[in-house]
SENU-375908 format. One line per field, with one value per residue (C-alpha): x negated, y, z; residue number from 1. Coordinates in nm, 4 decimals. Example, Ala and Ser with C-alpha at 12.3 -4.5 7.8 and 13.67 -1.06 7.14 Angstrom:
BEGIN
east = (-1.2300	-1.3670) $
north = (-0.4500	-0.1060) $
up = (0.7800	0.7140) $
num = (1	2) $
//
This chain:
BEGIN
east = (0.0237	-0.3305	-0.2531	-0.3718	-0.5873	-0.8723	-0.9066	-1.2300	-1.0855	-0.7530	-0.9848	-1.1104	-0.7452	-0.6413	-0.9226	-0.8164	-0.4589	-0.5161	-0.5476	-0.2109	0.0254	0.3499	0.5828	0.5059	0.8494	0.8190	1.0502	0.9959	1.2464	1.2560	1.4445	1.5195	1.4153	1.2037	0.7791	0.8289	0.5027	0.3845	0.7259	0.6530	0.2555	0.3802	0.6426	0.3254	0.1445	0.3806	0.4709	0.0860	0.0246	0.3060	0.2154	-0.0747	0.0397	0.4261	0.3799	0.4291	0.8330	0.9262	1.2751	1.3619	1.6083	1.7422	1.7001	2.0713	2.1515	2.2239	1.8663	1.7072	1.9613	1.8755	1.5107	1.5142	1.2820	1.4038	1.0681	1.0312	0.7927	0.7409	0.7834	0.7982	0.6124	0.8131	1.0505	1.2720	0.9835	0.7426	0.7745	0.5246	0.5946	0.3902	0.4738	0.2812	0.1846	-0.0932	-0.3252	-0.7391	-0.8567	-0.4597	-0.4726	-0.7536	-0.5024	-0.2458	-0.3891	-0.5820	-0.2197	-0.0437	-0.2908	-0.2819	0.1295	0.0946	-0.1482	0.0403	-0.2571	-0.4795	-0.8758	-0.9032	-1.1400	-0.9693	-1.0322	-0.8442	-0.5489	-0.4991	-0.4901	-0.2101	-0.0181	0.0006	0.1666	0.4882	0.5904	0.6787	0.3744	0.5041	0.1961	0.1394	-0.2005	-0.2530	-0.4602	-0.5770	-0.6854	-1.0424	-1.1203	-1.3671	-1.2918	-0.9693	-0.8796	-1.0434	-0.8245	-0.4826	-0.6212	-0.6269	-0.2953	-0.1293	-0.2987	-0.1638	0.1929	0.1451	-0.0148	0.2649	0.5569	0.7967	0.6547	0.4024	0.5783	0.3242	0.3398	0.0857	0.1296	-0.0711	-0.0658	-0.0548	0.3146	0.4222	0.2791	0.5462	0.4806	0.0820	0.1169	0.3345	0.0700	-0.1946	-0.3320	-0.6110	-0.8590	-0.8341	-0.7795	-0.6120	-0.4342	-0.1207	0.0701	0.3799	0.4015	0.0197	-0.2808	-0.5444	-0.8128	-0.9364	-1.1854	-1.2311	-1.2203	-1.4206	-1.1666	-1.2271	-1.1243	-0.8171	-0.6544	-0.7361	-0.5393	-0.2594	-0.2264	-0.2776	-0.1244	-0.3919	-0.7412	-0.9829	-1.3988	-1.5757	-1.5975	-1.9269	-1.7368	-1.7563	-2.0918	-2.0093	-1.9749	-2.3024	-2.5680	-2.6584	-2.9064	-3.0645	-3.4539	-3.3843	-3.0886	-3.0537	-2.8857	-2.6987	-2.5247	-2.6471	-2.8727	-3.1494	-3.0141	-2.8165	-3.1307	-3.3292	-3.0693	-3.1173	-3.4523	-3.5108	-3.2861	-3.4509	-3.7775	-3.6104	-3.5036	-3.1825	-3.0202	-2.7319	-2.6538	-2.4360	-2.2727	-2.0174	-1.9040	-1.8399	-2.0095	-2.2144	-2.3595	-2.3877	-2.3542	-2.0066	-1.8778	-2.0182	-1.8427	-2.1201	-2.4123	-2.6284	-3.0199	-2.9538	-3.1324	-2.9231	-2.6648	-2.5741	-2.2822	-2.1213	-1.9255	-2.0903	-1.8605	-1.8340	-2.2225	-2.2102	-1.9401	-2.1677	-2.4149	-2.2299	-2.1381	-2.4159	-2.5510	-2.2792	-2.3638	-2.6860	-2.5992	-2.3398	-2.2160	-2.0344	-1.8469	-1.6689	-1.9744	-2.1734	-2.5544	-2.5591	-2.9290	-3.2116	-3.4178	-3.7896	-3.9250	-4.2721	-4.2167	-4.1990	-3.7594	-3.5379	-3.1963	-2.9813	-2.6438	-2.3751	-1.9791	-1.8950	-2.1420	-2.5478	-2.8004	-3.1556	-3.4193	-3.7461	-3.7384	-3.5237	-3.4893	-3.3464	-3.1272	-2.9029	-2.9908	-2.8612	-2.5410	-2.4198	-2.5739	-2.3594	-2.3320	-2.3214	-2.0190	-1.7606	-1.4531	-1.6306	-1.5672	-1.2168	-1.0788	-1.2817	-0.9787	-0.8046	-1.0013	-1.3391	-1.5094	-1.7850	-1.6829	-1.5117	-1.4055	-1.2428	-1.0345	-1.0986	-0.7540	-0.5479	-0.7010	-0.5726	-0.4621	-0.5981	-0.8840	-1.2061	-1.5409	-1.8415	-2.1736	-2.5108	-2.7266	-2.8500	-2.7720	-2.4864	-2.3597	-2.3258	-2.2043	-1.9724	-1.8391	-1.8777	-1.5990	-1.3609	-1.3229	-1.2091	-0.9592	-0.8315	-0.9651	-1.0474	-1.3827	-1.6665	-2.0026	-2.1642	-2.5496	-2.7644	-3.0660	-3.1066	-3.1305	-2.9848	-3.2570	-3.0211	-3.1486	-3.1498	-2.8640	-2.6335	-2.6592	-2.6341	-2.2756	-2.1859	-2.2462	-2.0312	-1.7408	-1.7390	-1.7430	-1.8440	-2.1945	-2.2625	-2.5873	-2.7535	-2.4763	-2.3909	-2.0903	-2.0552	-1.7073	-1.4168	-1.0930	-0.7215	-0.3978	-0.4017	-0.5234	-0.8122	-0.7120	-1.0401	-1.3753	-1.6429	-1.8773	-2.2361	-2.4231	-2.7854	-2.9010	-2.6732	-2.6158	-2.2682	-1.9549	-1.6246	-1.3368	-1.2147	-0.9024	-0.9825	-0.7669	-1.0780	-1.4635	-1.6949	-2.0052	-2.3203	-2.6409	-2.8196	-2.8869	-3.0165	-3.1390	-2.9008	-3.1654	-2.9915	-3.1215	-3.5099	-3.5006	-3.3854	-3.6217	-3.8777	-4.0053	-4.2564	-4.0694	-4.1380	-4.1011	-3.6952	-3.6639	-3.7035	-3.8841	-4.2266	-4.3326	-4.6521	-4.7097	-4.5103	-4.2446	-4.3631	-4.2715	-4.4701	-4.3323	-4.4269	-4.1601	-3.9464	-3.9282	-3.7227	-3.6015	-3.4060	-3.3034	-3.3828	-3.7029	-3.6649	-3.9020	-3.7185	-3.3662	-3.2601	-3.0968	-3.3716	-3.6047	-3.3723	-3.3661	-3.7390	-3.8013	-3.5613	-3.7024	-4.0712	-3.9469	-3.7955	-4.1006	-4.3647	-4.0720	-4.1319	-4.5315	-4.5565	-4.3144	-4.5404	-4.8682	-4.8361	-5.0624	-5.0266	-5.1202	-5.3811	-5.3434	-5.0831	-4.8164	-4.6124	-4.7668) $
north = (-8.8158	-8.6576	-8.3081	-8.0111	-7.8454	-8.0852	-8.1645	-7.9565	-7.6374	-7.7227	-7.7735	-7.4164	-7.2803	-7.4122	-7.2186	-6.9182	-6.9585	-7.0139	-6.6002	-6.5556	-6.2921	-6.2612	-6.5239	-6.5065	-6.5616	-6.7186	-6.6858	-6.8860	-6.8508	-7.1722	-7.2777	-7.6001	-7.6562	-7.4584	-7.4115	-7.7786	-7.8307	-7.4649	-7.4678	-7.8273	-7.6665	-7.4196	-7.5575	-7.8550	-7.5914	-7.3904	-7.7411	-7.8043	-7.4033	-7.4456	-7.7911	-7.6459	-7.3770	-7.3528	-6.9620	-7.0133	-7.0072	-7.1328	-7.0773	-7.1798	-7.0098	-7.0587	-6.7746	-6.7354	-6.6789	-6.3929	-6.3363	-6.3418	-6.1370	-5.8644	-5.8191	-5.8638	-6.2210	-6.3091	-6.5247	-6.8660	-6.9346	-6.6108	-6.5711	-6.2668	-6.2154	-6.0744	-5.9662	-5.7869	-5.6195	-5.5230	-5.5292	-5.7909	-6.0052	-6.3094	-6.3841	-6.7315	-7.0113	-7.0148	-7.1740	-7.1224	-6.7448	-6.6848	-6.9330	-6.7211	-6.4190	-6.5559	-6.7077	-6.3749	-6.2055	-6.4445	-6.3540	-6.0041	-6.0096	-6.2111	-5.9503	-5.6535	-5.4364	-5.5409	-5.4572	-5.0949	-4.9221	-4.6014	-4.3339	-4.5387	-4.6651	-4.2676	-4.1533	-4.3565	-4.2351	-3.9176	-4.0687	-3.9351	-4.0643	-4.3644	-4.6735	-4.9527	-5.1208	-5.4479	-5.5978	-5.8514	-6.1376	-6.5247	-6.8080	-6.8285	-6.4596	-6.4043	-6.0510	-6.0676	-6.1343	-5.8201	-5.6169	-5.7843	-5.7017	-5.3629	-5.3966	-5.5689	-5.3857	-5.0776	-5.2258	-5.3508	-4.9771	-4.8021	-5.0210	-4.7425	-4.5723	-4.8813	-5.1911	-5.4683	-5.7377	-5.9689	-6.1247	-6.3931	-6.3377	-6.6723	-6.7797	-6.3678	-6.3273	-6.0772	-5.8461	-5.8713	-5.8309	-5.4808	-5.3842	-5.4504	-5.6905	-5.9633	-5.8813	-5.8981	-5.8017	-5.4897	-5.2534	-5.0253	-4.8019	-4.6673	-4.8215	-4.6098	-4.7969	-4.7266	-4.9769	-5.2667	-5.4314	-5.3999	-5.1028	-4.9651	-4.8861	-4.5228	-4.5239	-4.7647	-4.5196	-4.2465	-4.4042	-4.4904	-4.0884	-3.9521	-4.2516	-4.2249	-4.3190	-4.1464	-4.0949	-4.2159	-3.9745	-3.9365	-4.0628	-3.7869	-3.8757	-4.1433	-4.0153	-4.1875	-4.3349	-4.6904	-4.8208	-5.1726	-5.2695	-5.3765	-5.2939	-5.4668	-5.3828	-5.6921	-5.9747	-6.2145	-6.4655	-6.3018	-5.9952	-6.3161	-6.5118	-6.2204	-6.1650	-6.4918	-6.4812	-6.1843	-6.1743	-6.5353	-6.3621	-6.1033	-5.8096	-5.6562	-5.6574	-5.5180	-5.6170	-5.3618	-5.4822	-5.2519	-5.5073	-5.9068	-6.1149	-6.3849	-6.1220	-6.3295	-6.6493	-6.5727	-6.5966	-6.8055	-7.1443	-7.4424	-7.4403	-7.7694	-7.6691	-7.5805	-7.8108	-8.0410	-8.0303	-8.1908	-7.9847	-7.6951	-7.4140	-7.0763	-6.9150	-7.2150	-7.1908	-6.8392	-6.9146	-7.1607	-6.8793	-6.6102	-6.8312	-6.8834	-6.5337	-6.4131	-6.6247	-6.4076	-6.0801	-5.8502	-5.8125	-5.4660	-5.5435	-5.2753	-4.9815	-4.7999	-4.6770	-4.3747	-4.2086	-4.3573	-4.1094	-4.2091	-3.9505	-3.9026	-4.1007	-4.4384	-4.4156	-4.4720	-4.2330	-4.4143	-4.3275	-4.5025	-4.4558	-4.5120	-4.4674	-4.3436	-4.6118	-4.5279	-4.8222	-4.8892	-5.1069	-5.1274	-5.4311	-5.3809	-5.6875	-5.4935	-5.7751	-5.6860	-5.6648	-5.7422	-5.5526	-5.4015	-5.4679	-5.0887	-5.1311	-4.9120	-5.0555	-5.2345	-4.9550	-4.8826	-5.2496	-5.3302	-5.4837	-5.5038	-5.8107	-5.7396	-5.8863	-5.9832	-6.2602	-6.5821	-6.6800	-6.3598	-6.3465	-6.6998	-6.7997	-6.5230	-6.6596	-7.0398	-7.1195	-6.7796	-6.7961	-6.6031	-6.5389	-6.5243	-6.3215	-6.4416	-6.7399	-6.8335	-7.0228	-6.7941	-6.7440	-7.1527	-7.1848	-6.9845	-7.1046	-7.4685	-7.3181	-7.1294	-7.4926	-7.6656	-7.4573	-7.4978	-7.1608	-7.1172	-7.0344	-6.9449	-6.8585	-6.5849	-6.5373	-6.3066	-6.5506	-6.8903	-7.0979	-7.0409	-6.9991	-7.2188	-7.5009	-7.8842	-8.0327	-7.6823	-7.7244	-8.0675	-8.0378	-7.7580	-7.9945	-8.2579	-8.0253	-7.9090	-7.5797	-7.3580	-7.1453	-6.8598	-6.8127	-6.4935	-6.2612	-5.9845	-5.7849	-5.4475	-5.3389	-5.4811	-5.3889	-5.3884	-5.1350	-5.1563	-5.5292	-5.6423	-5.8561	-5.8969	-5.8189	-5.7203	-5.9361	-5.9443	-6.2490	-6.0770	-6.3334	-6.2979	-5.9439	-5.9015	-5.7709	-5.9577	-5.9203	-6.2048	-6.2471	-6.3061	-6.2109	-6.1876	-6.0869	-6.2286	-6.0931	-6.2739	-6.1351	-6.0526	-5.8051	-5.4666	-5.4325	-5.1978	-4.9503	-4.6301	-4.6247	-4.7121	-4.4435	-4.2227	-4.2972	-4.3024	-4.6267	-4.7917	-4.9491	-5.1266	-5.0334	-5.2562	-5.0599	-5.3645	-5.2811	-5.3783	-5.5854	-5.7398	-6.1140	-6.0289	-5.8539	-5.5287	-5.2037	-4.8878	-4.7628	-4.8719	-5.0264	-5.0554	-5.4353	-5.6002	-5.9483	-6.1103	-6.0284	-5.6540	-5.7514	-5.8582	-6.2032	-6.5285	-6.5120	-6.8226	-6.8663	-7.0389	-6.7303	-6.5619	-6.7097	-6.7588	-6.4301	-6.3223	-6.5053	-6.3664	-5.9997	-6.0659	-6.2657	-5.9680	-5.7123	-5.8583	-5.8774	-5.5450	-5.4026	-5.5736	-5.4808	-5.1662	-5.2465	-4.8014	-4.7482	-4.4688	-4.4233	-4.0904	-4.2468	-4.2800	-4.0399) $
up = (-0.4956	-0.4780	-0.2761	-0.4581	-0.1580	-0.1023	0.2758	0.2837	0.2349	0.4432	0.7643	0.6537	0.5925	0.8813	1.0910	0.8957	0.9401	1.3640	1.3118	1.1681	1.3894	1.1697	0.9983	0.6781	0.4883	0.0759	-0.1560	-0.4063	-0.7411	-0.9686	-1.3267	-1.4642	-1.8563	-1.8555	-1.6773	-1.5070	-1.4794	-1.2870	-1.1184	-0.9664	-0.9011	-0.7293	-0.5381	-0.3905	-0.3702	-0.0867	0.0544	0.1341	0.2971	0.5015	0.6217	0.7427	0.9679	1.0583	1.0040	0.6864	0.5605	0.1844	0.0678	-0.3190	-0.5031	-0.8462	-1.1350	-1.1060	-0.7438	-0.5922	-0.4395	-0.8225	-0.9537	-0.6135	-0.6817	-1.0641	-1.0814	-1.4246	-1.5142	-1.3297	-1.1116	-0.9127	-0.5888	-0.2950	0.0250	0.2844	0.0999	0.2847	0.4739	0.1700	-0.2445	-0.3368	-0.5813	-0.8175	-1.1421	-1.2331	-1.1024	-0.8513	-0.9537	-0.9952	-0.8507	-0.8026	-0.5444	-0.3590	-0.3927	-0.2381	0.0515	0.1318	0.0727	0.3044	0.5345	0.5193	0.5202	0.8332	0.9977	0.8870	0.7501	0.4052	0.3314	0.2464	0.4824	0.7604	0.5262	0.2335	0.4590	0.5949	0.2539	0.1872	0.4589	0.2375	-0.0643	-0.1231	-0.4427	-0.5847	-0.7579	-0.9297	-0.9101	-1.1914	-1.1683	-1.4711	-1.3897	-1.5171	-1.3245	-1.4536	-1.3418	-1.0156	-1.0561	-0.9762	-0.6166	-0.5306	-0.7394	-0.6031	-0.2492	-0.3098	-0.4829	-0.1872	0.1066	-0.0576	-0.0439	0.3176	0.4296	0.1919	0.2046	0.1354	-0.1701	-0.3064	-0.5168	-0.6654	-0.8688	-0.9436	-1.3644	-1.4994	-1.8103	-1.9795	-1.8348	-1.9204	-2.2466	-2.3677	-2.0865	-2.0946	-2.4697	-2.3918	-2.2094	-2.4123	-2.1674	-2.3084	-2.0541	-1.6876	-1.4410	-1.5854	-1.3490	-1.4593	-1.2215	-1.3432	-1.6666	-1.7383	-1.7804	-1.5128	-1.5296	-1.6968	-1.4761	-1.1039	-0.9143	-0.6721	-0.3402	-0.3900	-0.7389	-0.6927	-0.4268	-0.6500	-0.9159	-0.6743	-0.6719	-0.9689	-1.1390	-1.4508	-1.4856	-1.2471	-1.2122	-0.9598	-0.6689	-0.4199	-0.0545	0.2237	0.4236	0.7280	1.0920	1.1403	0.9990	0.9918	1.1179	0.9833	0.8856	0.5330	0.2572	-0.0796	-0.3562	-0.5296	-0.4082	-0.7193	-0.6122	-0.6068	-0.3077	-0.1318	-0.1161	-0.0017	0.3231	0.4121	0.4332	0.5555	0.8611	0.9406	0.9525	1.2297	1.0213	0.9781	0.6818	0.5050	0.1571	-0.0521	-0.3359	-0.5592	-0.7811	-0.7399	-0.5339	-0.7371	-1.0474	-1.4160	-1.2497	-1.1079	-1.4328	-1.5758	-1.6313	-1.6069	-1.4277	-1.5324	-1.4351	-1.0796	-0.8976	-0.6586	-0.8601	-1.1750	-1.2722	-1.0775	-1.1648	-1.1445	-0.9194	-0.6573	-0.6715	-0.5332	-0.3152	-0.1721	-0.1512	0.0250	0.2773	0.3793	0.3827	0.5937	0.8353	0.8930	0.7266	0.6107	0.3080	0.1687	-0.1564	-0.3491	-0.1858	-0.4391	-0.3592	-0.5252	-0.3844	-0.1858	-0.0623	0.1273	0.3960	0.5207	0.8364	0.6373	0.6710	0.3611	0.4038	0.1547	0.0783	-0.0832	-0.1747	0.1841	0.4298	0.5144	0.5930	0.7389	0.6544	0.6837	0.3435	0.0305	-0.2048	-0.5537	-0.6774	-0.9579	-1.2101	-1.5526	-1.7478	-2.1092	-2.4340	-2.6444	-3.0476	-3.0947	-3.3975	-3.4500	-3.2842	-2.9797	-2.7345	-2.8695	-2.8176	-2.5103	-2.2735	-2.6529	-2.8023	-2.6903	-2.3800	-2.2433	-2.0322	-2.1575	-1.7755	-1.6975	-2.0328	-2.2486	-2.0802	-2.2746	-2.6733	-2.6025	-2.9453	-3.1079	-3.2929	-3.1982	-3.2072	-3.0269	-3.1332	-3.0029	-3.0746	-2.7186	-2.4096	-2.2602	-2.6586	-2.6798	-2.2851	-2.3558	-2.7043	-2.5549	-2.2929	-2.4695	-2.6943	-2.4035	-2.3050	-2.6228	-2.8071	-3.1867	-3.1924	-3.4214	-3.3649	-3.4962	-3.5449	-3.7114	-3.7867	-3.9138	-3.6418	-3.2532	-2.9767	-2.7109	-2.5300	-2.7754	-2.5311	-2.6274	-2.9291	-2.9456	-2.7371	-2.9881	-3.2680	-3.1278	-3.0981	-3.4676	-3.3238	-3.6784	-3.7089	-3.9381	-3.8960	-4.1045	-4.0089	-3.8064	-3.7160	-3.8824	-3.7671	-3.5182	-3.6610	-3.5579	-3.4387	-3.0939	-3.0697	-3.2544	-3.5352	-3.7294	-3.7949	-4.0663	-4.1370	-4.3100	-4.5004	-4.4591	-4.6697	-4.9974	-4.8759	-4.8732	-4.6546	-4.5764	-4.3364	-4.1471	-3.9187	-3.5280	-3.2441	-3.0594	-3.0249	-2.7322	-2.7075	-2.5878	-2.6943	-2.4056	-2.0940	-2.0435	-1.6910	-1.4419	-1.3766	-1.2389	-0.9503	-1.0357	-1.2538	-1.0021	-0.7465	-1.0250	-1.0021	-1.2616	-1.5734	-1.8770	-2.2204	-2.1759	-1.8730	-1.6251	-1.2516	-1.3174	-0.9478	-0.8449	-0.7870	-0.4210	-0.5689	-0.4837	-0.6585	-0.7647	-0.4200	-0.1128	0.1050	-0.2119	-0.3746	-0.6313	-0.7598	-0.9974	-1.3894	-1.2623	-1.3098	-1.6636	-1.7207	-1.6856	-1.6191	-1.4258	-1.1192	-0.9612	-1.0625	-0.8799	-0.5737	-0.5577	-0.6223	-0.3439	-0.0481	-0.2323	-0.1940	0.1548	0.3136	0.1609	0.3546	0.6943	0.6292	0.5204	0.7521	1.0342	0.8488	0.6231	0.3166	0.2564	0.5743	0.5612	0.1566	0.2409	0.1437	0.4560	0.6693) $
num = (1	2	3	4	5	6	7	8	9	10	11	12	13	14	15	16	17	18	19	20	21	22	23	24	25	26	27	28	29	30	31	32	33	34	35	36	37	38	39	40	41	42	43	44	45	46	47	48	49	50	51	52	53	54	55	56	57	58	59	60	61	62	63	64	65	66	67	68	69	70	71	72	73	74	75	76	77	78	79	80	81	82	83	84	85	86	87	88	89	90	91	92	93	94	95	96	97	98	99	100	101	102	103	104	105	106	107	108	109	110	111	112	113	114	115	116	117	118	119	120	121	122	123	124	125	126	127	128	129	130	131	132	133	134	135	136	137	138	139	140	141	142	143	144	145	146	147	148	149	150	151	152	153	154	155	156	157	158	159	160	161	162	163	164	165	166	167	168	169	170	171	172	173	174	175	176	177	178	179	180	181	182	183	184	185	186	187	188	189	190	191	192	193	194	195	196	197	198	199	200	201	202	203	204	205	206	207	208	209	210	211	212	213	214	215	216	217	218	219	220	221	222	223	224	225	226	227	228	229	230	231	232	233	234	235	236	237	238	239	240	241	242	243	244	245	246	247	248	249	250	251	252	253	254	255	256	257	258	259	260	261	262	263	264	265	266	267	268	269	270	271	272	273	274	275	276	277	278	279	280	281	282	283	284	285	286	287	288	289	290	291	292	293	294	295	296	297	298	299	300	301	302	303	304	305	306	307	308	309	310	311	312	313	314	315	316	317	318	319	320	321	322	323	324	325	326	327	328	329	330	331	332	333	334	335	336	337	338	339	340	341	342	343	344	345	346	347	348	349	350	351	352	353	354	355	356	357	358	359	360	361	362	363	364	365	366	367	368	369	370	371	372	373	374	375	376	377	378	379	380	381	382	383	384	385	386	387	388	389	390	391	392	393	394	395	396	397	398	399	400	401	402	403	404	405	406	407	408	409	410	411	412	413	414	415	416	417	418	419	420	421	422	423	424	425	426	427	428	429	430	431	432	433	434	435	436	437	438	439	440	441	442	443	444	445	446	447	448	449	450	451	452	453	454	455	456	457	458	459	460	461	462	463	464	465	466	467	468	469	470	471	472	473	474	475	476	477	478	479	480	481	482	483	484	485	486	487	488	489	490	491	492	493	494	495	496	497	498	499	500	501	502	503	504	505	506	507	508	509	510	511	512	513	514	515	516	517	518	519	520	521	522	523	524	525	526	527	528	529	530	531	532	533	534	535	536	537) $
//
């Protein structure tokens, strides 16, 4: 039988696992007649981890022994880390991103601390009440594994007071659906709904106290500054690209990222035009990626820049949710992020129905019916997707023909997958789940309602400018950093690549654009073109 971890990533596991302190005991609760086919994955899928380091412990119990009927596992498969040392617990099988989560869990068990940072790992030292911590998740979401680190380094920092479990919530439909769960990952702590999406660390722990949504909160400044010759903003593949580069030219870099690793292309499902490679999933390509950077840079994930600030002396002080930086240059990589339709409804059934990514939430609509509004490339991608996972789904455009490329549309007629072309949304509707939407013919001018458990939306970006605008850089009339031919800015030291830059948005735009702004770093940096204009001075 074909083993389920490939042998290229068990060499790399079984690097990673050499680092393992603690047994790591698994308890893994099973049920006959019922989830065969996950039980059996999951069971391999133990067998194969602990093959590869003996560290690694797997008991199996039955749903009605004693040990099930102790910690309350009533759903089969699920399974406990440690049990009788913290409260983790995984309902699902693990397969896709869950995999990822529970190796990085295993390893952090094993170790006996998680991934928050001091400040967040003290704070938890002052929790005095009780978290019942459920983290909803899906195999298809990138997003994900960051948000059950937090989860479980909070249990491993907090074991008395801090209880997790990890739901996928295809196999525990019942208790995603009490929840309200059909996007992910969604976070509740004490049966209240925190979060839907990831989290940035300071916001998570800030949850973990106040057990109810929270803002954003500015970080304390570091204890000291930081020290590097370049930072960029954005770990797409534009900002990864740009490290790369940039530290092989000699210059130190930092790349600070406060969201996932990989940008657009993270999530999305196909990637067919990247050169080298016929067909690769988005997220393995930027996988691929930040390997590679980190063997030359760092990366921060989960750190916010919230002010960059230039000085006379040709410095940038930057700070961020977490720490101070002082740099000589600063590349922008924010890249862009999903328009809205601007309806009534979208923002009340966001997480309830309507998303913006058919990888993260797709899973949760197999055998619904749905649809998706937009008419190009990521509209069909993602339309093309959600069919073969076995999704219901319509797509919905507001002119008469799509703009995606001949072979899209080509696939998309192959599948049968339905078009109404000339229409737009005007309203999504439902309780406290969507369960249709509004529709209008603009060409025989008339309004209809039709049933849909779900709305995907897909037409277009709007470039995440915050920051440009802040430091008051030259934009466009769509708000995109206008750059010279060498990625240069309208100020000096400052340079920016990728979607942020509106034009072309490819991956391989990206990327050149990102060794462009990181090769014009080092020769300004060596040969300040303002030199003498007052600028810097």
């Amino acid at each position: 039988m074909e083993r389920l971890i490939p042998e290229d990533i068990r060499a790399v596991l079984k690097k990673e696992f050499q680092g393992l302190k603690g047994d790591v005991t698994i308890w893994l609760f099973t049920a006959k007649g019922g989830n065969e086919e996950y039980n059996d994955f999951t069971r391999r899928f133990f067998k194969e981890l602990s093959g590869i380091s003996r560290k690694i412990k797997v008991r199996e119990f039955s749903l009605r022994s004693k040990k099930a009927i102790q910690y309350g596992i009533k759903t089969s498969p699920a399974f406990l880390l440690n049990p009788e040392q913290y409260s983790i617990l995984f309902l699902g099988a693990p397969m896709g991103e869950e995999g990822r989560s529970v190796i990085a869990s295993v390893m952090m068990v094993s170790q006996g601390h998680g991934l928050l940072n001091e400040e967040s790992t003290l704070r938890l030292k002052e929790l005095k009440e009780k978290r019942e911590i459920m983290v909803f998740v899906s195999p298809t979401c990138p997003y994900c594994p960051q948000q059950v680190g937090y989860a479980v380094s909070a249990a491993i920092e907090a074991p008395g007071n801090v209880s997790v479990q990890i739901v996928e919530i295809y196999e525990n439909r019942g208790l995603a659906e009490r929840y309200g769960v059909v996007s992910v990952p969604q976070t509740v702590i004490n049966g209240n709904v925190v979060a839907t999406g990831l989290q940035p660390e300071e916001a998570f722990v800030d949850s973990l106290f106040t057990g109810a949504p929270v803002e954003m909160k500015i970080a304390p400044p570091a204890r000291e500054t930081i020290k590097k010759d370049v930072l960029i903003v954005g770990a797409g593949p534009a900002g990864l690209t740009a490290a790369i580069y940039a530290e092989r030219a000699g210059l130190k870099t930092v790349v600070v990222e406060k969201g996932s690793i990989g940008g657009q292309v993270a999530v999305t499902p196909v990637v067919e035009n990247y050169p080298g490679y016929t067909r690769i999933p988005g997220k393995v390509l930027m996988d691929m990626m930040a390997q590679q950077a980190l063997q030359y840079t760092e990366i921060h994930q989960g750190e916010e820049v919230l002010e960059i600030k230039r000085t006379r002396k040709g410095l940038f002080h930057i700070k961020t949710s977490s720490n101070k930086y002082e740099t000589r240059a600063v590349i922008l990589a924010t890249g862009a992020e999903h328009k809205r339709l601007g309806v009534p409804g979208e923002k009340r059934f966001f997480g309830r129905g309507v998303s913006y990514c058919a990888t993260c939430d797709g899973y949760f609509f197999r055998g619904k019916r749905v649809i998706i509004v937009g008419g190009g490339n990521s509209a069909v991608t993602e339309a093309l997707y959600l069919d073969s996972i076995g999704v219901d789904v319509t797509v919905v455009h507001r002119r008469d023909r799509l703009r995606a490329e001949a072979r899209l549309q080509e696939n998309l007629k192959e599948r049968n997958i339905p078009v109404l072309y000339n229409t737009v949304v005007e309203e999504i509707i439902g309780d406290t789940l969507v369960n249709a939407v509004r529709l209008r013919d603009l060409k025989e001018k008339r309004s209809y309602e039709m049933k849909v458990d779900g709305v995907f939306v897909a037409i277009g970006y709007e470039p995440i400018n915050s920051l440009a605008r802040k430091m008051k850089l030259r934009l466009d009339r769509d708000g995109y950093i206008v750059v010279d031919e060498r990625q240069r800015t309208s100020m000096p030291g400052v340079y920016a690549c990728g979607d942020i830059t509106g034009g072309i948005k490819q991956i391989v735009t990206a990327v050149g654009q990102g060794s462009i702004a990181a090769i014009t770093a080092y020769e300004d940096l060596m040969n300040p073109y303002w030199k003498g204009t007052g600028d810097f001075e």
